[in-house]
N, C-alpha and C positions, 0 to 999 in steps of 0.2 A: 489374423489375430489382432486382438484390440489393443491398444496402444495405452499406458496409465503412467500415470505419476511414480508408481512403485516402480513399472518393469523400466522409468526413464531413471532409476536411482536415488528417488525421495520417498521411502515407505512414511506417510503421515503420521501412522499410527506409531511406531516407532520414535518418533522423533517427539511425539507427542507425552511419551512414556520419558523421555530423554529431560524434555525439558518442565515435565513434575518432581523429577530425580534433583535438578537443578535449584527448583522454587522452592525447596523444602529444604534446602541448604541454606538460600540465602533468607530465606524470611527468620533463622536464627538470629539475623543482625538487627533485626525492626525494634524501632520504641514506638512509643506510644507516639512521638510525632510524622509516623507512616499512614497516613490511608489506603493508599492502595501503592503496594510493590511489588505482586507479581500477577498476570493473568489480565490484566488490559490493557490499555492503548497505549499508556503513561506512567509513569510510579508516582508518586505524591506523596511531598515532605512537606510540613507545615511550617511556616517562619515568621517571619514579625509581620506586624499590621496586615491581621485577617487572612494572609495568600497564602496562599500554597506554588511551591516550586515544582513543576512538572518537568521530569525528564525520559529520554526515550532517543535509545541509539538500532542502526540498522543500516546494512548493507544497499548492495544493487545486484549481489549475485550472479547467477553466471551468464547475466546480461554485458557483463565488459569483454566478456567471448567474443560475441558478437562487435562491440566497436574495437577487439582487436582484431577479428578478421576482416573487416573494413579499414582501419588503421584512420577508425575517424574516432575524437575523442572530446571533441567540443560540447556534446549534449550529456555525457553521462555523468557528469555531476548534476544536471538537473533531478536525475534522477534521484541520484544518495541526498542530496535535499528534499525530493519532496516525499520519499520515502521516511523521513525523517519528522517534517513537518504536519504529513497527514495523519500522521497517529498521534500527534500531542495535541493535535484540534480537538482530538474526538474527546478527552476530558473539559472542554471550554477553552484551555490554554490558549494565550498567545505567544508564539515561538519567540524570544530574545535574542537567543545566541545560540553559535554553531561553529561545531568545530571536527574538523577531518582528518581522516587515515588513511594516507595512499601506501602500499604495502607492492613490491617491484620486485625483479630480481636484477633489473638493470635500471640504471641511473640514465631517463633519458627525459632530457629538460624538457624539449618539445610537447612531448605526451603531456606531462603536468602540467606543464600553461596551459594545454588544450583545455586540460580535466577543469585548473582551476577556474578558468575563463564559465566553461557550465556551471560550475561550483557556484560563483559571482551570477550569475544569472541567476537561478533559484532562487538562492537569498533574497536580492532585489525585490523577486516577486512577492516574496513570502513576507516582505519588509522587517530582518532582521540582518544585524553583522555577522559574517563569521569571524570570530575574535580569535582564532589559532588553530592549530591543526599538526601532523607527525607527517614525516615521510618516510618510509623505510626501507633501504635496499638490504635484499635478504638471497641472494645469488641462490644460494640453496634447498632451499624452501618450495620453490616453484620447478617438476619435473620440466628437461629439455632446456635447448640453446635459447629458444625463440624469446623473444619480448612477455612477458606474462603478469599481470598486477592483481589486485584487488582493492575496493574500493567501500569505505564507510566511512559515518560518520553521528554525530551526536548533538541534540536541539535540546534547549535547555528553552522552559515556558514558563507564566506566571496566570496564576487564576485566583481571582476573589473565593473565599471558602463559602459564599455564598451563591457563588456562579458555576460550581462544579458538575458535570453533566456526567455521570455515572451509566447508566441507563435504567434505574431500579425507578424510575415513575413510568416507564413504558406499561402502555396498559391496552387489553385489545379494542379493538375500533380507532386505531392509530393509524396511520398510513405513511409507509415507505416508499421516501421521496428518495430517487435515485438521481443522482451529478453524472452526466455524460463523464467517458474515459476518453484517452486519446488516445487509446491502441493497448496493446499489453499492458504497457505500465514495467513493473517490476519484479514479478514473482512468474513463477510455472515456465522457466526458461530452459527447464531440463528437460522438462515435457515438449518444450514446443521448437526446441532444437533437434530432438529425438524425431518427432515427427513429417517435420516440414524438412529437415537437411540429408535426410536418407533420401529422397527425390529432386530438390530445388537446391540450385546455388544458392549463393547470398547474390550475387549478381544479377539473376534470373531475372525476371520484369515480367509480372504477371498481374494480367488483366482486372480492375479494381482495386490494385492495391501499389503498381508499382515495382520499383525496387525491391525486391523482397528484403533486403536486408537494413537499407533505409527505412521498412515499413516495420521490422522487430526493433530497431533503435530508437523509433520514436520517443520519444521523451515523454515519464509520465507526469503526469496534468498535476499542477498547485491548488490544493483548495482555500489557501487560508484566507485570502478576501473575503473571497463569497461566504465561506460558512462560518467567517468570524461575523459576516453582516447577516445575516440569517440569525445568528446566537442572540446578538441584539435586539433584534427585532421584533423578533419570534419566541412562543413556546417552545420549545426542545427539548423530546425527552429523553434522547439515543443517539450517539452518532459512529456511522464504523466505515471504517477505511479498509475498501474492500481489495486486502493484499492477498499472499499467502492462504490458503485455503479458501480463500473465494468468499462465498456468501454462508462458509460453515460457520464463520466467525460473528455472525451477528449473535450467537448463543452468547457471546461472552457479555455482553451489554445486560443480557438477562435469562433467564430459564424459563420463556416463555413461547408461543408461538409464530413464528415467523413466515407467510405463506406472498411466493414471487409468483402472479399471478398474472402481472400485465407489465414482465419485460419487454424490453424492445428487440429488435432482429439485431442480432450482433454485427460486429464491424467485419469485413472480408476477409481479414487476416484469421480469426477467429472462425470463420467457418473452412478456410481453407485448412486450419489447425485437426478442425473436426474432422474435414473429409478424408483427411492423412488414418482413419480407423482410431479416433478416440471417441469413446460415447459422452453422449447427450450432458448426462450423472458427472460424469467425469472431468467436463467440461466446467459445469456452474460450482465444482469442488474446489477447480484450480485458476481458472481463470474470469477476472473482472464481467466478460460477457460485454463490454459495453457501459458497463457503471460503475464510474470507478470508490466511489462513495455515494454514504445513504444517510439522509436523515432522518429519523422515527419521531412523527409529532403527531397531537391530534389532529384530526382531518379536515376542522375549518382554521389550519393552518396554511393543506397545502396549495391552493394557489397565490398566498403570500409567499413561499420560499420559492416557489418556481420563477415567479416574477423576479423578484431578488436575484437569483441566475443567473436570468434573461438581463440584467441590469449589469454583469457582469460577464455577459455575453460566453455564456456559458451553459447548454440545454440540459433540462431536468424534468422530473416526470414520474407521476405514483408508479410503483412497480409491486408493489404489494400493501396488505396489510398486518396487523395483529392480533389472532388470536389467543384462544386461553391452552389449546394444546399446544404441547413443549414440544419442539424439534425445528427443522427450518426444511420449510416444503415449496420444491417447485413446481405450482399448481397442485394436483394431490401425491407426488409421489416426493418421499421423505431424504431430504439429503443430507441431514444431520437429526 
């Protein structure tokens, strides 16, 4: 039997229903100094001299499973930063400030410093403060004795109103420059716990990949160097931070055609994911594949952005282009 997102306890479509229910509540509160507040990467309020204020909050999900069953906790703030980070790029933003919620059912110091000490790392990268943060012990909240938290947090950005990258000049004969991932990243954790933990410990050690369970913690990759120096330099007419739903999500940049064409072989973790019985489809629905972000620009852009990268030592590479049919196609077969 095949293995999905839905039968791991995330039906998309559901959730997707859930949170139109949501956006039509809050977009009652919008004025006219709202651009965009609900449905991309960022919300956008506009404020004095020209800028607009980009905000955008988000978890790590039930990736801290995983560094509680290792009872290691130093990397997973990297992650609720760059989960945070990587989608207030994708409007032009550069991240300012940040600020976290660690949410516990016990009070134990050690873990936190671990958390924060990741937390301090990201930002670093990302070159912003985190200016404050909650802690919450909530004994009850979390079934069972055991140690149990949750983790998120919230980037506050600033963009010239004449620097905002939306993706509404994406036009086809574009080309979709994809950013190397470092491993999962942050999303499809229900699926890939479901999959690989009904067979493999987290301790297991298998061949190309390791540790198994050091190889799901990895920490997911900061883009804002590199594709805040790419924004500069370059044309740019898209950019998506490929989390949560995968590469369903470049639809939202625009309603046009998006065709992956010349990915790369995925990372070992990812096809060990696959051979566990999750198909092909199911697979570029939920998981990075290997790229963890894309830039959409014209095509005698792209090897100015890859070099750019490469200059941040960090590999990149066309993986598709754009055409005039609406959907998002890997190779010919339609995945959104």
């Amino acid at each position: 039997m095949m293995i999905t997102y839905k039968s791991a306890g995330v039906d998309v479509t559901k959730i997707k229903k859930s949170q139109a229910s949501i956006g039509r509540i809050i977009a009652s509160t919008h004025s006219g100094m709202v651009k965009s507040g609900f449905g991309h990467y960022a919300g956008l309020v506009g404020i004095h001299g020209g800028k607009y204020l980009a905000t955008h909050t988000d978890g790590v999900g039930t990736k801290v499973m995983i560094a509680n069953l290792l009872k290691k906790y130093d990397t997973i703030g990297i992650d609720c930063v760059a989960m945070n980070v990587n989608d207030v790029i994708c409007i032009g933003a550069t991240p300012i400030s940040f600020v976290d919620y660690i949410a516990a059912n016990q009070n134990k110091e050690s873990v936190f410093v671990d958390i924060a000490k990741g937390l301090a790392v990201g930002a670093k990268k990302s070159g912003m403060p985190i200016v404050g943060g909650e802690t919450a012990i909530m004994p009850d909240l979390f079934e069972g004795k055991k140690f149990a938290f949750d983790l998120a947090g919230m980037v506050a950005g600033l963009v010239d109103k004449n620097k905002i990258i939306m993706g509404n000049k994406i036009k086809p004969g574009d080309h979709i420059i994809g950013i190397a991932s470092s491993g999962i990243h942050s999303n499809g954790y229900s699926l890939a716990r479901k999959a690989l933990l009904k067979k493999y410990s987290i301790n297991d050690s298998i061949k190309g990949i390791g540790k198994l369970g050091l190889a799901m913690l990895s920490p997911t990759e900061i883009y804002v160097k590199p594709v805040l120096d790419v924004i500069s330099k370059c044309t740019v007419h898209g950019l998506a931070n490929i989390t949560g739903g995968a590469f369903t999500k470049l639809l939202r940049l625009k309603k046009t055609g998006f065709v992956l064409d010349l990915t790369p072989t995925p990372p070992k973790i990812m096809q060990l994911i696959q051979s566990m019985g999750v198909s092909n489809e199911e697979m570029y629905k939920t998981f990075n594949m290997g790229v963890g972000f894309c830039v959409i620009a014209p095509k005698d852009e792209s090897d100015r952005i890859i070099s750019i990268c490469k200059k941040h030592n960090i590999s990149s590479y066309q993986i598709g282009h754009i055409t005039q049919r609406t959907g998002v196609f890997l190779n010919d077969k339609r995945l959104a």
